[in-house]
N, C-alpha and C positions, 0 to 999 in steps of 0.2 A: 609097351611102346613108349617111349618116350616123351614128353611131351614138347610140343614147337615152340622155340623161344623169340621174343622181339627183338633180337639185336640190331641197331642199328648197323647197316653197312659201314656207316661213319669209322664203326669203331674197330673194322678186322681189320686183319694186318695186311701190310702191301710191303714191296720192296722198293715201291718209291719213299712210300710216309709209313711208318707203322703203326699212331693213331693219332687221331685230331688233339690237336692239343693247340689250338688255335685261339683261344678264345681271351683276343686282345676288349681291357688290359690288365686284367688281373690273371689271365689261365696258366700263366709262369710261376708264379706260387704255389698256385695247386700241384704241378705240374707230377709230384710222384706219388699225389691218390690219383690223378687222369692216368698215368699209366698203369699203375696196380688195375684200378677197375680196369681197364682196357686186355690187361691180359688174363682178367676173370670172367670175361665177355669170350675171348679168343678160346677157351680152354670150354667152357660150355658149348658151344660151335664144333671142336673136334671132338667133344664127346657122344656128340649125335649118333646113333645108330646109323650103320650104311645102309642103303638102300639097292635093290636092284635096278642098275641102270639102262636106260632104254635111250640108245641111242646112232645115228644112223653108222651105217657100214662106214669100214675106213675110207673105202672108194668112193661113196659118194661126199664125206667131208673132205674129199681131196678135191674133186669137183667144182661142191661149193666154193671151197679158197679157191679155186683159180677163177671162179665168177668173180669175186669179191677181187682179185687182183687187176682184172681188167677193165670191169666196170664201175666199180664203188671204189674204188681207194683214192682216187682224184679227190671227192669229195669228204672223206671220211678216213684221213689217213691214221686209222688208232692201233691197225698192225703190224707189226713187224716179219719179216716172210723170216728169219732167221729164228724167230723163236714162237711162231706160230705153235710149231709140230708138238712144241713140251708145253705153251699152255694149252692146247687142244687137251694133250693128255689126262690134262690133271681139272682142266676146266667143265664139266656137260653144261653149265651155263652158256657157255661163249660156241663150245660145239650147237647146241642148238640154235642160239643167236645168228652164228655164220648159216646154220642150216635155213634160216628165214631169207635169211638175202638169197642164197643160190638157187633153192625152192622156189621163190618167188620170179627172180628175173629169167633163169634160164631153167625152167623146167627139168630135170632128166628124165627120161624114157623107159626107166627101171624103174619098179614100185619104191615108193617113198612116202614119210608122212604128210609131203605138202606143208607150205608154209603156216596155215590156222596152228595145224598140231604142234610143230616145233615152235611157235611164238607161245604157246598156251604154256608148253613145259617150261620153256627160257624165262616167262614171265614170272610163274608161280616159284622156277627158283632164286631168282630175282627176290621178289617180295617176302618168302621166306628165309632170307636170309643164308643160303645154302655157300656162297663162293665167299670163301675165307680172303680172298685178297679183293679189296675196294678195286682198284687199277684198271683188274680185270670186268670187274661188274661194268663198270662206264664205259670201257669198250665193248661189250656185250650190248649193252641198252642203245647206245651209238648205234648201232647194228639197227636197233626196229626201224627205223627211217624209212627202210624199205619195205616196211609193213603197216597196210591202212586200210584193213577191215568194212571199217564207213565212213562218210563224210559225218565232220563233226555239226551237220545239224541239229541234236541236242548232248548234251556234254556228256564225256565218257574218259577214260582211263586208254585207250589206246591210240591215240591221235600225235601227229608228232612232233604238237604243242606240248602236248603233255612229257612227253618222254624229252625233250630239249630239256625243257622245265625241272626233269628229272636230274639230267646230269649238271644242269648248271647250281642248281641246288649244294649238288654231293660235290661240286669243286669250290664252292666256296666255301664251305663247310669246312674241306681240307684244306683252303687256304690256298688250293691251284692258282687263282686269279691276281696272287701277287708274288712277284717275284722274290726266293729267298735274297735274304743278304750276304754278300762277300762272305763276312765270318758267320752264318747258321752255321750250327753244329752240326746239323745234317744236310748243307747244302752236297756233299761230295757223295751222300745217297740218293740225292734224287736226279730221278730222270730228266732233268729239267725240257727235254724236244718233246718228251711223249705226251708230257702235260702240255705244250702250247700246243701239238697235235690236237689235243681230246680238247682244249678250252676253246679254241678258236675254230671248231668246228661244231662248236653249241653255239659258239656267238654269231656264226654263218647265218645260220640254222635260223637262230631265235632273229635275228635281225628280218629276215625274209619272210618267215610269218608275220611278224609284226607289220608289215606294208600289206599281202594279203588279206590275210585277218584281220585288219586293224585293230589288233591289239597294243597294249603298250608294252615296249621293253622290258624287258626283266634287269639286261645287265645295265648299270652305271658305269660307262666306259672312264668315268673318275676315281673308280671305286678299284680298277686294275691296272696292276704295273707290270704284270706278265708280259715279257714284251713279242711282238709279231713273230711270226715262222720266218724263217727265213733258209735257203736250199742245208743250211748245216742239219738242222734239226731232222732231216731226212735220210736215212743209211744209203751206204756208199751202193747197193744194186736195187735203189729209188730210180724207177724215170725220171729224168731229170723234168721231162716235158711235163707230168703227171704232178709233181713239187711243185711247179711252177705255176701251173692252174693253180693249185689250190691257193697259192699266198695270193696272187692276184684275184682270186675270187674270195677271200677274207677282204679285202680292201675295197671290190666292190660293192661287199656286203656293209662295210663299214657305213659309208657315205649311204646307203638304201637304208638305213637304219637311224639316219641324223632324215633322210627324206619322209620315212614313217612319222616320225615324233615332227615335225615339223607339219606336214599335212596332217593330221590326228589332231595338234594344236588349233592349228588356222581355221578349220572344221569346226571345234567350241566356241572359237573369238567370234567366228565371221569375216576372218581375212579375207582381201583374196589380190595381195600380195604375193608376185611371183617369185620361187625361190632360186634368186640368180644365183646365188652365191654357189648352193648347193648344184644347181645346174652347169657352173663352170667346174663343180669338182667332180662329175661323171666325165665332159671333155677331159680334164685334163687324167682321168684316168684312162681311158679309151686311148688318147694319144701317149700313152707309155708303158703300152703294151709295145713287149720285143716283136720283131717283124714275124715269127713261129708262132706268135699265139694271136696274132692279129684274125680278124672273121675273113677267111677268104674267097670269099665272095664278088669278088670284082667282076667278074666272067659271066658268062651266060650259063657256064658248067663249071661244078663242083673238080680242080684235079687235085688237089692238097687236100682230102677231108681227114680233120682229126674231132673224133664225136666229142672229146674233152672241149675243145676250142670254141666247137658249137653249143655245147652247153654252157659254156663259159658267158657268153654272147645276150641270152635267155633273159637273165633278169635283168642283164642291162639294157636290152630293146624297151624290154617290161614298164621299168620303172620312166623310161622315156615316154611311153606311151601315156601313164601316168600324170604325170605334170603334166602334160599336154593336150588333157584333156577338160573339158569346163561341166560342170554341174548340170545333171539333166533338170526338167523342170516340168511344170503342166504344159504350159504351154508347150518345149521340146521334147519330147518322152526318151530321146537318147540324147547321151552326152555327145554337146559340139568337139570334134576333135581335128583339132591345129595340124600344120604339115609336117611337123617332127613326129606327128603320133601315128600318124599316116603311113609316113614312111618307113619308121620303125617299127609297126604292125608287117608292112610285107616284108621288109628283111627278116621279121623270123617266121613267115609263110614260107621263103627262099630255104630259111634255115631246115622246116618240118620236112620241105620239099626233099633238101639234099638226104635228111634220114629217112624221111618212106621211100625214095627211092633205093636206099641199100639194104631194105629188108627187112626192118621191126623196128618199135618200140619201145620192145621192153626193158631197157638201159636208162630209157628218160626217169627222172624220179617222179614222182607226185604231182609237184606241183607246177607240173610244165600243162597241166587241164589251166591252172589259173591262168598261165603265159598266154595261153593260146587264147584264151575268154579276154584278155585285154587283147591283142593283136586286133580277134574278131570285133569288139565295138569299137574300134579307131575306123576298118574298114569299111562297115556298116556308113559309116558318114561318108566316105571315097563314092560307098554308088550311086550316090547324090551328087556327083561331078560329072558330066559326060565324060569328061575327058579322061576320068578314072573306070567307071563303073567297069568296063568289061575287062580293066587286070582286078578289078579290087574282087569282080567275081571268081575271076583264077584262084587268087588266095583264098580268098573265104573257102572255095572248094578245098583247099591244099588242108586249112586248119579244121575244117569239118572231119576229113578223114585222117588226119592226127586222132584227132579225141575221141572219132572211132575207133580206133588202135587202143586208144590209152585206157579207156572206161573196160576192155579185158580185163586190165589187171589195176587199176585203180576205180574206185566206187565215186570216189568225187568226179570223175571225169563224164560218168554217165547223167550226172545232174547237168555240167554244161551242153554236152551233147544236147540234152533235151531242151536247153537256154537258146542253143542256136538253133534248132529246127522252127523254136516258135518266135524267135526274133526275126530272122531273114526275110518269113515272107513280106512280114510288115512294111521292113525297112524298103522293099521294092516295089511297092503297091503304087500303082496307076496315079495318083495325087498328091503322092510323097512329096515331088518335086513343087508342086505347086506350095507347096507352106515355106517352102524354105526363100527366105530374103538374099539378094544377091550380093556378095560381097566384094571385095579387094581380090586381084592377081595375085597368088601369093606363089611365085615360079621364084627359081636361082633369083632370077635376077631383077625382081620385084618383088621385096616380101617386105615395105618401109614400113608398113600399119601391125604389122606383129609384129617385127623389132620390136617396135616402140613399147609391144603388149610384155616381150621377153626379155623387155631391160636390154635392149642393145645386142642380144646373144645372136649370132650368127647360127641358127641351128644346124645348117649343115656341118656344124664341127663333131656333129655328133656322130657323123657317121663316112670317118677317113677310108672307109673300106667297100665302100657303096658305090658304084658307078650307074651311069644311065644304064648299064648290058645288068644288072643285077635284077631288075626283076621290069616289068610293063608299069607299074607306080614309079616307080626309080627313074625310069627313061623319061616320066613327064616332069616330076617336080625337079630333077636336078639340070635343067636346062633352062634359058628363057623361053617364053611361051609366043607367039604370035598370038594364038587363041587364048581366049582367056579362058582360066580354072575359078567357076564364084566358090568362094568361103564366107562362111555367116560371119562377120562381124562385129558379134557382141563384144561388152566388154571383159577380160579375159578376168571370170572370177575364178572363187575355189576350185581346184582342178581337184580335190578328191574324190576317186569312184565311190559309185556308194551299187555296189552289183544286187545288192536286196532287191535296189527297186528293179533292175533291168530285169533278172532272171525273174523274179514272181509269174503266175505260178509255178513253181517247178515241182513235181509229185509234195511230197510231203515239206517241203523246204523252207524253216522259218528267218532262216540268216542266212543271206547269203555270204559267211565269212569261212572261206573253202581249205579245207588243210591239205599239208603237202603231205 
């Protein structure tokens, strides 16, 4: 038998790039021993012995793709339905890959290996090196997203840090992350949509851990001149609706990714400096959204739902809730959270509301356990308002049984589940109310002492889509109040969470830095 060689993926062949030869600024000299060795790399690969392949029925990977076409490709647009059917054929990589997503979200009802088994074979041929074409490994690896085993409480190889981390490695490598030139010799070979596809959906990706996790960045958005998606780079029988998510959800991933590294800084300095600047560019992206992808939510009842549009929504509540929330302490054991956090918490209560009531979960990705764990501690401060407590109970209930749902099929989600069983009772306990200091009116039409704390931001810009009929918190803060709503006061420090300290103890849990 043979034996198994190291090749670099870097260096198989693809029909976009046929090998790296990137390597500015000398790797043009070398340029035809990089491709000799490259095609003595490619020629040891097909000489491998073939194996017996083990993999599922045609019927079920037709299955799988129509999973993947209705619910992942919003987010993850690496395939093409036109030529799915010939690299299936020739790829058990990406067949298995595809078999993790549709195994995972939509179960079939016919024997099958379940998602473990097809991620174990996808992986192992992954890392062995078995798929002759790069192109295709990165949308295969693209693919695990939809697979998370366990919360990355101590560090591991399957987490979807790690597998971002993976592709965006392998595209910088080939040079993905910059645009050829006019005259490359092989700009008229490459695929130039497929690659801002696959680029800009690691930079999604990695941008959004990075806020969760508080991790640092990986990409240096100076570093890339690849430019944005835009509807071309998508084939002519693309949703168009489906396109459209996705570039504006790169864009909001963009700015969530300048808000990471911004909180992550201010965090070491000791800021606690609000970040207007970055807060005016979530409004101004939120107001320019086309009227079809706007959160439709005005109503009391959901009659437009589009699950894309609602996910779309998600991080951007999230990251609102964020910034708006101030440093827990000894003295406060949860973090004070402001009336944009507040609010922004029950509109994506509203949001879990409009999906549990159409029947399941299992289309949310991963790290919608994290959304809901920031929603939850914004509300948590609400039931310390009379005037809130019994909508902010509604929600909390609504996102409890979200992450009910969600901890089925994600492992992270069962850690918050157990965060909010033992946070609740707390937060409602008989003398709660007694520690807390009475503050400022902060309704529509009295909120002058936060202005002054938001740098002048009118926060309800942040939420064009929200009326008083949107949820029982909505109906109180977006009015003026006769009655007064007290809020604590303080002065508005670091608004970075730090969920370590809220969640402890959680069963074994030493960080609470939670993967999607």
């Amino acid at each position: 038998m043979q034996a198994m060689t190291n090749d670099s993926p870097a260096t198989q062949r693809t029909e976009d790039h046929s090998e790296h030869n990137d390597s500015y600024p000398i790797g043009h000299v070398f340029l035809p021993e990089l491709q000799t060795n490259a095609r003595a790399q490619e020629r040891l690969i097909a000489e491998r012995m073939p194996e017996v392949l083990n993999l599922p029925d045609p019927d079920l990977q037709q299955t799988f793709a129509e999973t993947y076409w209705e619910y992942c490709y919003t987010w993850c647009p690496v395939l093409d339905r036109e030529t799915l059917p010939q690299e299936l054929a020739r790829s058990p990589l990406l067949v298995n890959a595809l078999a993790v997503v549709g195994s995972n979200i939509k179960p079939p009802m016919i024997p099958h290996d379940g998602p473990a088994g097809y991620y174990e074979r996808a992986r192992t041929r992954f890392y062995n090196d078995e798929e002759a074409d790069v192109m295709t490994s990165l949308k295969a690896i693209s693919l695990f997203y939809w697979w998370s085993p366990r919360p990355p409480t101590i560090l591991h190889r399957h987490s979807s840090w790690w597998w971002t981390s993976v592709v965006i490695r392998h595209c910088q490598q080939l040079g993905v992350h910059r645009e050829p030139a006019q005259n490359h010799p092989l700009r008229q070979q490459i695929d130039l949509s497929l690659r801002r596809r696959i680029w800009w959906t690691a930079f999604a990706r990695e941008r959004l851990t990075a806020l969760c996790q508080s991790k640092p960045c990986v990409i240096d958005p100076e570093d890339c001149t690849l430019s944005e998606p835009t509807l071309e780079d998508f084939s002519q029988d693309t949703d168009k609706t489906k396109a459209e998510v996705f570039i504006y959800w790169v864009r909001l991933c963009a700015i969530i990714g300048k808000i990471a590294k911004y909180l992550a800084r201010s965090s070491d300095t000791g800021s606690s400096a609000f970040p207007a600047s970055l807060a005016r560019d979530l409004i101004g992206w939120v107001q320019s959204l086309p009227p079809h992808l706007q959160l439709p939510i005005g109503s009391d009842r959901t009659t437009h739902f589009n699950r894309d549009v609602h996910q779309l929504h998600l991080p951007y509540l999230a990251v609102i809730i964020i910034i708006h929330l101030q440093r827990s302490s000894p003295s406060q054991p949860l973090p004070q959270a402001y009336p944009p956090a507040i609010l922004a918490a029950s509109c994506m209560a509203r949001i879990m509301r409009d999906i549990l009531a159409r029947g399941g979960t299992r289309f949310l990705m991963a790290i919608t356990g994290w959304y809901c764990g920031t929603a939850f501690i914004a509300l948590l401060q609400a039931l310390r308002i009379e005037g809130l407590a019994k909508s902010a109970n509604e929600d909390l209930d609504m996102l409890t049984l979200a992450v009910d749902q969600l901890r089925i099929m994600w492992p992270t989600a069962a850690v918050f589940h157990s965060g909010f069983g033992r946070l609740r009772p707390s937060a409602t306990a008989p003398d709660f109310d007694v520690q807390r200091a009475p503050g400022p009116e902060l309704g529509m039409g009295d909120g002058t002492v936060y202005m002054e704390m938001a740098d002048g931001i009118d926060w309800t810009s942040y939420f064009p889509f929200a009326t008083t009929k949107t949820s029982g918190i909505a109906g109180r803060l977006l009015v003026p109040h006769t009655e007064e709503l007290f809020f604590d006061d303080d002065a508005f420090a670091d608004a970075m969470l730090q969920f370590q300290d809220l969640f402890e103890p959680c069963d074994t849990l030493t960080e609470m830095n939670f993967s999607m």
